[in-house]
N, C-alpha and C positions, 0 to 999 in steps of 0.2 A: 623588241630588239632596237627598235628605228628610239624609242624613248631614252635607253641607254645610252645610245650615239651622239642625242642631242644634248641627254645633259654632262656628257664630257667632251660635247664639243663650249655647251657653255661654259665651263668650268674653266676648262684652257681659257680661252678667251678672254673670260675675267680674271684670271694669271695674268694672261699676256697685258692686258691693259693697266692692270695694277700697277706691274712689274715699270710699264712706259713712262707711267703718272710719277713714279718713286725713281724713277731714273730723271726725269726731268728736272721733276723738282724735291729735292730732297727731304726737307720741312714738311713735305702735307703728310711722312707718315708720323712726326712728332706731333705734328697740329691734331692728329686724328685722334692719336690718342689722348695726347691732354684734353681734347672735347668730349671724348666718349669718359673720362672718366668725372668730367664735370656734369655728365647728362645723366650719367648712373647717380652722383650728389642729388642732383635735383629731380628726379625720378625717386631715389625713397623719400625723400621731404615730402616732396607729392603724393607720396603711399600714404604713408605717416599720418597728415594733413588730414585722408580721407577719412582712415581708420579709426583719427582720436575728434570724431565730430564731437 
């Protein structure tokens, strides 16, 4: 039970701070995602890469 508790006390928490980060500053949740989709780019290249030695 006590494990439960913790991880939705983390979960809020990581809401809550998300939430603070996207309220301040409004761009880091577009930054985030244009990077996470240029990381998933270069992560199959990377696959690719390994696969067609």
């Amino acid at each position: 039970m006590k494990t439960v508790a913790f991880a939705a006390g983390l979960a809020a928490g990581m809401a809550v701070a998300a939430a603070a980060v996207c309220a301040m500053y409004p761009d880091v949740s577009r930054r985030a995602v244009r990077d996470s989709k240029r990381m998933i780019k270069t992560g199959k290249r990377a696959i690719d890469r390994m696969c067609n030695w």
